[in-house]
N, CA, C and O atoms as a GROMACS GRO file, in nm:
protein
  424
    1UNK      N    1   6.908   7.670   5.806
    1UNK     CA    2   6.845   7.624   5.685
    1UNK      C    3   6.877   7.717   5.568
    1UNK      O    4   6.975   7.788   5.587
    2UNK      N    5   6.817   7.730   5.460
    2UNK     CA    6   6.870   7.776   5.348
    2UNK      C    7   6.697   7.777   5.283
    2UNK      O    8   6.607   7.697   5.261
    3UNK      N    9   6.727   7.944   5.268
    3UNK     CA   10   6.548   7.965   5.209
    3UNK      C   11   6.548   8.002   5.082
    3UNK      O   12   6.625   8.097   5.067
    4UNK      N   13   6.488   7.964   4.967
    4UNK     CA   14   6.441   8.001   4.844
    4UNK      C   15   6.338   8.068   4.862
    4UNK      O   16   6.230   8.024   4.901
    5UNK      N   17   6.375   8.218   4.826
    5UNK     CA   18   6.312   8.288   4.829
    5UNK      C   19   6.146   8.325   4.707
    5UNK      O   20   6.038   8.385   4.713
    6UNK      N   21   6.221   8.248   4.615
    6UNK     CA   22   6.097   8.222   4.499
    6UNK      C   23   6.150   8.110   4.456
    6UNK      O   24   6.259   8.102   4.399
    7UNK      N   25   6.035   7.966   4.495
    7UNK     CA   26   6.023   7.834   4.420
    7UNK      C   27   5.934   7.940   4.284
    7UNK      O   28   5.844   8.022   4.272
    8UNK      N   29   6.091   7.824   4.164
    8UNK     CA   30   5.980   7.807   4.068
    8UNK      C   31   5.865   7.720   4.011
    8UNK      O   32   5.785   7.746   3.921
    9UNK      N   33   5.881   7.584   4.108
    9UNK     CA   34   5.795   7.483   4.097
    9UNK      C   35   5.633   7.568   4.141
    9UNK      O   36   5.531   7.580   4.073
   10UNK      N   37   5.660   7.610   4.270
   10UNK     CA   38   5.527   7.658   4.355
   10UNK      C   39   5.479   7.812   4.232
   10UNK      O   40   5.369   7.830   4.180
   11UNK      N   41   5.584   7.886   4.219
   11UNK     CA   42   5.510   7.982   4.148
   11UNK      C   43   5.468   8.005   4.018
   11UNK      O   44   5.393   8.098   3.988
   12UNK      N   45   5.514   7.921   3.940
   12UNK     CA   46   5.445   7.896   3.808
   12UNK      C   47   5.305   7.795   3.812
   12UNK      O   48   5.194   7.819   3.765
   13UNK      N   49   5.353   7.677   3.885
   13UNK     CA   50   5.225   7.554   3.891
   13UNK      C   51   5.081   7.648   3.999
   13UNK      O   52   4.962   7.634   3.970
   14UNK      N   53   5.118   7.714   4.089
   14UNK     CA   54   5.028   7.794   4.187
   14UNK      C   55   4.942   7.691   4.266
   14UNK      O   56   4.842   7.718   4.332
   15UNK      N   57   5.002   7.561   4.248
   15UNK     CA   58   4.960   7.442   4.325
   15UNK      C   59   4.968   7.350   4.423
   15UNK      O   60   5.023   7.249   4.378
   16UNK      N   61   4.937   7.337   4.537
   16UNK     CA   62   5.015   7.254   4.632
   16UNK      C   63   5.041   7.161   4.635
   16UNK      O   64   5.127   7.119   4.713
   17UNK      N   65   4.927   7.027   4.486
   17UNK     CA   66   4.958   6.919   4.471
   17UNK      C   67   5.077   6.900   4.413
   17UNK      O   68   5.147   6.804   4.448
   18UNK      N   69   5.122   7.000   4.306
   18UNK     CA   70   5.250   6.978   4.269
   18UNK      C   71   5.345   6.989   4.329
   18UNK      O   72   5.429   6.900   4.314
   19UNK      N   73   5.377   7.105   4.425
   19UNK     CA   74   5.498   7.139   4.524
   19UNK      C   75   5.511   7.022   4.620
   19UNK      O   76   5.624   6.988   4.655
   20UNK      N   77   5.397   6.952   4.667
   20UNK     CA   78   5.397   6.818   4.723
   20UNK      C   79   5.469   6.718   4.665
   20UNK      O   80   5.583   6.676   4.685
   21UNK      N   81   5.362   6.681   4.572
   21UNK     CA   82   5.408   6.576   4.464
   21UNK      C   83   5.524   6.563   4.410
   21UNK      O   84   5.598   6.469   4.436
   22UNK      N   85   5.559   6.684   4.305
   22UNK     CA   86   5.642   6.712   4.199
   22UNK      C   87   5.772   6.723   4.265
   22UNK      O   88   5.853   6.630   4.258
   23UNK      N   89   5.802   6.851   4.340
   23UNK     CA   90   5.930   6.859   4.420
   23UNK      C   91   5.959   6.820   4.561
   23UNK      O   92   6.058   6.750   4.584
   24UNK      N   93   5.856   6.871   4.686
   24UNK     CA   94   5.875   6.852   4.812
   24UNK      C   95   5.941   6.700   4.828
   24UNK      O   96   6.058   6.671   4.851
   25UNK      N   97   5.815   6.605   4.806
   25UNK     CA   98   5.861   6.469   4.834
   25UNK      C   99   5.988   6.384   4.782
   25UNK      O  100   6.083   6.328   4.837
   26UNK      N  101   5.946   6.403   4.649
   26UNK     CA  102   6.092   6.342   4.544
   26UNK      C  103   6.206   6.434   4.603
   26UNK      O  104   6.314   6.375   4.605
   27UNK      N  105   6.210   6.550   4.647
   27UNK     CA  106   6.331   6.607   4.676
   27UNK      C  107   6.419   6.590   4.807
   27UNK      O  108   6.541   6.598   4.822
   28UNK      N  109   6.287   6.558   4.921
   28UNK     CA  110   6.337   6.466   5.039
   28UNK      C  111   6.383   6.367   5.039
   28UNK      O  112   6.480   6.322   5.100
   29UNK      N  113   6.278   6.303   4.930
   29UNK     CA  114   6.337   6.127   4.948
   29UNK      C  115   6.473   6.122   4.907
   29UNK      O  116   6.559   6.050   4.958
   30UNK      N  117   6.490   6.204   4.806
   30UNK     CA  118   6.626   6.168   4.727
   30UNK      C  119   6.793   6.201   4.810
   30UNK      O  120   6.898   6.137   4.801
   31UNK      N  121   6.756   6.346   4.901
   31UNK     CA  122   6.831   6.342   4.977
   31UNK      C  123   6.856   6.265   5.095
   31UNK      O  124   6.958   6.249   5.161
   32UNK      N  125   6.745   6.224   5.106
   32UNK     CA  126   6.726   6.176   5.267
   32UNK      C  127   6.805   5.987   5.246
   32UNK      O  128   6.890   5.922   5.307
   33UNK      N  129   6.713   5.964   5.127
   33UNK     CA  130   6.741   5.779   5.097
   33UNK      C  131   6.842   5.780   4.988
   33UNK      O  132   6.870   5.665   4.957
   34UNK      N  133   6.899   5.861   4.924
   34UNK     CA  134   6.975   5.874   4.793
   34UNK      C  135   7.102   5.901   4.875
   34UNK      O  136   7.165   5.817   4.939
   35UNK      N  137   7.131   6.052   4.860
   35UNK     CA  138   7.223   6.093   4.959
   35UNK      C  139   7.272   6.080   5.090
   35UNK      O  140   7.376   6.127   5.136
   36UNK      N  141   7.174   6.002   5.152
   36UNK     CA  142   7.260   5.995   5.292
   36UNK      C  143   7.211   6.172   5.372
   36UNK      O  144   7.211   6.181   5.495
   37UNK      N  145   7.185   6.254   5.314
   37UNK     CA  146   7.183   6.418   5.435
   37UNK      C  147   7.007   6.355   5.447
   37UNK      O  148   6.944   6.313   5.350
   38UNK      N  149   6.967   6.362   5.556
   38UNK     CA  150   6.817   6.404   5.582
   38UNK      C  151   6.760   6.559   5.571
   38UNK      O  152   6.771   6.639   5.664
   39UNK      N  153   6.680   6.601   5.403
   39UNK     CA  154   6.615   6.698   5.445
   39UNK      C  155   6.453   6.696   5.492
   39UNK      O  156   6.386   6.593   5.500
   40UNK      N  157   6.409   6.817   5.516
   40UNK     CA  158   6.267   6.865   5.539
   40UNK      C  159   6.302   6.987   5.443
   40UNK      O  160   6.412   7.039   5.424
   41UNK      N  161   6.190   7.016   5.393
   41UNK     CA  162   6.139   7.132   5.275
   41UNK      C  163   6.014   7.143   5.329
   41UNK      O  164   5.922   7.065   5.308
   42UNK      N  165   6.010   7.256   5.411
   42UNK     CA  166   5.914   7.365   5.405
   42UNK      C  167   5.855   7.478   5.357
   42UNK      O  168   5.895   7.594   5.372
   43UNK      N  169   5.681   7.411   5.253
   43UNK     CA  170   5.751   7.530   5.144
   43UNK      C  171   5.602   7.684   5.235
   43UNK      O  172   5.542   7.667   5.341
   44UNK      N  173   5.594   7.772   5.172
   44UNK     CA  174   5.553   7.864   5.210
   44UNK      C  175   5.459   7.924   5.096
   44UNK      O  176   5.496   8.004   5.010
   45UNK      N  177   5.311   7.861   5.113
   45UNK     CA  178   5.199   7.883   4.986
   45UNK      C  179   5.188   8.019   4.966
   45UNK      O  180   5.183   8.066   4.852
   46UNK      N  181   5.184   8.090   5.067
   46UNK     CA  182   5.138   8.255   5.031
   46UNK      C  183   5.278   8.309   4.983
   46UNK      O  184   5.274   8.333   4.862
   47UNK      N  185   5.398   8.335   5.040
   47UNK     CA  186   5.494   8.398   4.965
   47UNK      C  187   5.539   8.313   4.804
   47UNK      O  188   5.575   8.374   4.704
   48UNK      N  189   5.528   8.194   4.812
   48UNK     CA  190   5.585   8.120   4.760
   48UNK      C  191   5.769   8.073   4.756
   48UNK      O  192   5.815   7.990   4.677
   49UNK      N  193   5.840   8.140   4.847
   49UNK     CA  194   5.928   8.051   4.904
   49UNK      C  195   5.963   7.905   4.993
   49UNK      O  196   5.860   7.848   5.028
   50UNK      N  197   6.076   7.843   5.030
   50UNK     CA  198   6.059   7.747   5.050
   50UNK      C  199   6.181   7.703   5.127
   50UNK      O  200   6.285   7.683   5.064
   51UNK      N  201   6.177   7.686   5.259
   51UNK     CA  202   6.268   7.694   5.326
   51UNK      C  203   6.337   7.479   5.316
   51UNK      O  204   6.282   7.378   5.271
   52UNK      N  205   6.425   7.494   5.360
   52UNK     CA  206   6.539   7.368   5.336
   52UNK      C  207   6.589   7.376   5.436
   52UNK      O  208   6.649   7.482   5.456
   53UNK      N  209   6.591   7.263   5.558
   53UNK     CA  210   6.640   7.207   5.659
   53UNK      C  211   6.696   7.054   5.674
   53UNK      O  212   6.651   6.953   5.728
   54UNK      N  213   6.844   7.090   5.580
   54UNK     CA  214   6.954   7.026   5.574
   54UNK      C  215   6.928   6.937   5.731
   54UNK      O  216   6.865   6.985   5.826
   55UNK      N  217   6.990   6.806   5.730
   55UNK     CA  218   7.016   6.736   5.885
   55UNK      C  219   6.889   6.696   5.943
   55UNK      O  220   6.899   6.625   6.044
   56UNK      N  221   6.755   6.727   5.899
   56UNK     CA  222   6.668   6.739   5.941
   56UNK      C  223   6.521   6.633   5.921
   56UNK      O  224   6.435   6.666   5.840
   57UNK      N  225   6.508   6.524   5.992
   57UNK     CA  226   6.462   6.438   5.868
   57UNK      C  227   6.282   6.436   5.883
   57UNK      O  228   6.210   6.447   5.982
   58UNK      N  229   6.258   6.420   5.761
   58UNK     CA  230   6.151   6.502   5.732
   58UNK      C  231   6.056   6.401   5.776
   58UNK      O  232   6.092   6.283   5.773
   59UNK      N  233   5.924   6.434   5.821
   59UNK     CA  234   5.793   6.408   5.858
   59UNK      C  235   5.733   6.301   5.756
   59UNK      O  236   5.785   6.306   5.645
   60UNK      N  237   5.623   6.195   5.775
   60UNK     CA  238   5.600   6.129   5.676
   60UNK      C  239   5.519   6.184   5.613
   60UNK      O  240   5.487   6.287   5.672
   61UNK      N  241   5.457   6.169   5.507
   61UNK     CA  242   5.400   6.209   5.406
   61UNK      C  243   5.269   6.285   5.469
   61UNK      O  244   5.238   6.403   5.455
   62UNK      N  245   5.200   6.177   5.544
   62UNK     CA  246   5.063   6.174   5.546
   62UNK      C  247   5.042   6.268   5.693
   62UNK      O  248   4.932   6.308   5.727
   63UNK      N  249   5.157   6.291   5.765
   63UNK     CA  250   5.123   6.420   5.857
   63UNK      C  251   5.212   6.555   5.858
   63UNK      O  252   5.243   6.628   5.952
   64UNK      N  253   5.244   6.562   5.718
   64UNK     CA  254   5.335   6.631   5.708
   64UNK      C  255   5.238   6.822   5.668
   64UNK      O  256   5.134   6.803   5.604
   65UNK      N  257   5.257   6.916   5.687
   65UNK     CA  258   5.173   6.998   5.718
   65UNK      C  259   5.117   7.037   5.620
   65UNK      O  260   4.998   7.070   5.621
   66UNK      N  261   5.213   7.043   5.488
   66UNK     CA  262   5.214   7.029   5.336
   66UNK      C  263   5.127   7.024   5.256
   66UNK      O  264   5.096   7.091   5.157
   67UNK      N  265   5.066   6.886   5.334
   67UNK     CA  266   4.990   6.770   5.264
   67UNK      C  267   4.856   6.790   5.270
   67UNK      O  268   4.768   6.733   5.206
   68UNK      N  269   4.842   6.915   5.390
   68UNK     CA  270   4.693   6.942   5.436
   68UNK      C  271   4.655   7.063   5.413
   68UNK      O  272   4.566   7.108   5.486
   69UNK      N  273   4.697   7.129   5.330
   69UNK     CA  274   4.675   7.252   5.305
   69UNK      C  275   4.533   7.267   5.187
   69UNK      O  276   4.532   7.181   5.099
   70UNK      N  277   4.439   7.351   5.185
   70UNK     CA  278   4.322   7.369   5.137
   70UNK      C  279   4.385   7.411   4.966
   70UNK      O  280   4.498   7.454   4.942
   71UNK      N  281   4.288   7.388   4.875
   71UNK     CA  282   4.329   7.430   4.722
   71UNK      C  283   4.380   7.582   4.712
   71UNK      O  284   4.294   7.659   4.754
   72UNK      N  285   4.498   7.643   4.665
   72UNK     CA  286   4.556   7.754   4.672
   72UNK      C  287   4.455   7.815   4.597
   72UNK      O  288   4.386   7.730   4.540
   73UNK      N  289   4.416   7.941   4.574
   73UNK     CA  290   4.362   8.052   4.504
   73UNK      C  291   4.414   8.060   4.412
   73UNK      O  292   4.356   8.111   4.316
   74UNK      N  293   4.576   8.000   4.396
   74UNK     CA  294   4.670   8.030   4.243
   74UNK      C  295   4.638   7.917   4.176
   74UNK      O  296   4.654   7.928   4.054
   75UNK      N  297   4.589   7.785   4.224
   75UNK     CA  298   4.556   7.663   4.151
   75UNK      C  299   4.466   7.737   3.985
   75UNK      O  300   4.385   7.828   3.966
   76UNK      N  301   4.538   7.638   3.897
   76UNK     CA  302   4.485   7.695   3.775
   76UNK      C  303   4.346   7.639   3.770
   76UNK      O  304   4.262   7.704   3.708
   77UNK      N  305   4.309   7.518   3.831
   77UNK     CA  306   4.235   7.402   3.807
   77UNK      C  307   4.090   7.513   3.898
   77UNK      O  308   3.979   7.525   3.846
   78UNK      N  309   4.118   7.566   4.002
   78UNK     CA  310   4.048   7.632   4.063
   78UNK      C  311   4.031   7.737   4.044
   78UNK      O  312   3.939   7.784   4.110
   79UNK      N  313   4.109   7.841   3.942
   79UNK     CA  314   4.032   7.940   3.885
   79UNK      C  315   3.952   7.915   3.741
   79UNK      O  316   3.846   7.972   3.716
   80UNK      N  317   4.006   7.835   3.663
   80UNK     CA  318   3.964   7.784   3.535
   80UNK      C  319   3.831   7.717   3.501
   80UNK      O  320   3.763   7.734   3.400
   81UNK      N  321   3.800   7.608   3.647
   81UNK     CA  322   3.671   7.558   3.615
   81UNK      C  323   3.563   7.582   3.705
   81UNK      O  324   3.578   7.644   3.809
   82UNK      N  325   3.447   7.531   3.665
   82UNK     CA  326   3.321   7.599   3.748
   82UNK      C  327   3.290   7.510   3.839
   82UNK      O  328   3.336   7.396   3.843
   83UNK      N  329   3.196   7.568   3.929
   83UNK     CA  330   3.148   7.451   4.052
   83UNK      C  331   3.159   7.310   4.045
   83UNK      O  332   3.224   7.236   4.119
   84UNK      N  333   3.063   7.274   3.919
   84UNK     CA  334   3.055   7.142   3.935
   84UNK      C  335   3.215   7.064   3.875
   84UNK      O  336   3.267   6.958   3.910
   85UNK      N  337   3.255   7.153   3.788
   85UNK     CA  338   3.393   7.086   3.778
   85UNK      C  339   3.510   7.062   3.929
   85UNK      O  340   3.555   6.950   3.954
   86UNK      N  341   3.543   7.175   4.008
   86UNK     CA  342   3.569   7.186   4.112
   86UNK      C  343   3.561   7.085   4.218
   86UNK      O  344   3.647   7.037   4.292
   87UNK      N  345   3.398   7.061   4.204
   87UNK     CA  346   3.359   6.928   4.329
   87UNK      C  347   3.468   6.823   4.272
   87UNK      O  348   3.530   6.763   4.359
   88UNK      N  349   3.498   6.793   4.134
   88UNK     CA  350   3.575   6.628   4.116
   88UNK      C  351   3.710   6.691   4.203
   88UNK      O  352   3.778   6.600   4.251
   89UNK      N  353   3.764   6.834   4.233
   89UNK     CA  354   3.899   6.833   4.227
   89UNK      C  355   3.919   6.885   4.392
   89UNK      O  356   4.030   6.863   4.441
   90UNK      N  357   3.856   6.926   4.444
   90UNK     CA  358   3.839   6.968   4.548
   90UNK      C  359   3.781   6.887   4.667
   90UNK      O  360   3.661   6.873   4.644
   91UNK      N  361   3.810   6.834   4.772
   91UNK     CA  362   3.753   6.761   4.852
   91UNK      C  363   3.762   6.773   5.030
   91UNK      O  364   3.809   6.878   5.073
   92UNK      N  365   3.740   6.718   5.083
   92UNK     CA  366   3.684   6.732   5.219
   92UNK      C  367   3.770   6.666   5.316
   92UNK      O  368   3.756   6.545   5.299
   93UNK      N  369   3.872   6.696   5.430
   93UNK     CA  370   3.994   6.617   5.477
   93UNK      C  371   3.913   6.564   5.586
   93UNK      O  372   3.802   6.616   5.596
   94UNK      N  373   3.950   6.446   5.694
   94UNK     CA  374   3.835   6.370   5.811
   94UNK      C  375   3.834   6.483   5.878
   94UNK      O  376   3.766   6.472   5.979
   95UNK      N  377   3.883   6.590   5.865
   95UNK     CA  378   3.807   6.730   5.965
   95UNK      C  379   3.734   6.815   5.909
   95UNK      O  380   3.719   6.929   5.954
   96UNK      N  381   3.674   6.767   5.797
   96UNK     CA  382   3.615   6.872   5.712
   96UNK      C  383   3.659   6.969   5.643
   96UNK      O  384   3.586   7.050   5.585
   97UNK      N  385   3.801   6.971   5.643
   97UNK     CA  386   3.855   7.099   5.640
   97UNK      C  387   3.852   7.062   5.462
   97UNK      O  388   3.838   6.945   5.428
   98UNK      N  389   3.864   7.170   5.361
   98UNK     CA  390   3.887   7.143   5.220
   98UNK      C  391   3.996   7.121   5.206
   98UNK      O  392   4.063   7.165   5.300
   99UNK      N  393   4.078   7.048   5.096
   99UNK     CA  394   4.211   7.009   5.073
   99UNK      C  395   4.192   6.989   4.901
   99UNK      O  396   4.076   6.992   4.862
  100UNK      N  397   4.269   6.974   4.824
  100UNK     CA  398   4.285   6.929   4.725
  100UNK      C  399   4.310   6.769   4.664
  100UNK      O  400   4.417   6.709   4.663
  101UNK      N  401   4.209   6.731   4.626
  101UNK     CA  402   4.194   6.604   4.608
  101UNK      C  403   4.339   6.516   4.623
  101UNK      O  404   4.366   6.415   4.687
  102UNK      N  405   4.412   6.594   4.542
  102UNK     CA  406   4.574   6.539   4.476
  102UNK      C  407   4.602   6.523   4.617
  102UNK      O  408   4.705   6.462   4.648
  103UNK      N  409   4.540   6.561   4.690
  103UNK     CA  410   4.656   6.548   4.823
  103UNK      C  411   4.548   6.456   4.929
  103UNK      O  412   4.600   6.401   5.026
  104UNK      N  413   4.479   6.449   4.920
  104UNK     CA  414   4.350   6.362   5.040
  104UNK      C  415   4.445   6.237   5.048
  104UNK      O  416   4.456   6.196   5.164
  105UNK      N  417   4.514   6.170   4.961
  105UNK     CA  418   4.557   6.033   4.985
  105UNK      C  419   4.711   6.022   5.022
  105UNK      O  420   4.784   5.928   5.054
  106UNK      N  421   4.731   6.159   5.005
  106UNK     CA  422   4.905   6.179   5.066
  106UNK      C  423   4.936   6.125   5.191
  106UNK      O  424   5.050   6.135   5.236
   0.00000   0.00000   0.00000
């Protein structure tokens, strides 16, 4: 595979809905259904790198490991607003576990 050692998507946004949203997915699909190569993009919330596995065809959306990850600490949305703002953005996955809203329907 081929690792980016610093996404700039993940380390400026500090968000997982975006690295989901914004790049991960659009960047699979495009190789995978555009191009003809099947990737997987595995990205890595705490370093913020992001590994690329060329040949490899990627997981669907909705069990993809990505998709289930709890609101990052770098989320701006989650240092910026207060509790009750939080509850609209923050939510609860069928295991209870917290996730980020943007992503509950992934």
């Amino acid at each position: 595979g081929v690792l980016i050692e610093r996404c700039r998507v993940l380390e400026v946004s500090g968000c997982a809905s975006v690295c989901v949203n914004v790049c991960k997915g659009p960047t699979q699909e495009f190789f995978t259904n555009i191009v003809g190569l099947p990737l997987t993009m595995d990205p890595d919330f705490e370093n913020t790198s992001c590994s690329m596995y060329f040949g490899a065809t990627p997981p669907e959306m909705q069990s993809d490991a990505a998709s289930k990850v709890g609101c990052l600490e770098t989320c701006p949305i989650k240092k910026d607003v207060g509790q009750e703002e939080l509850d609209g953005v923050v939510g609860v996955d069928e295991k209870g576990e917290e996730r980020c809203k943007k992503l509950l329907s992934a």
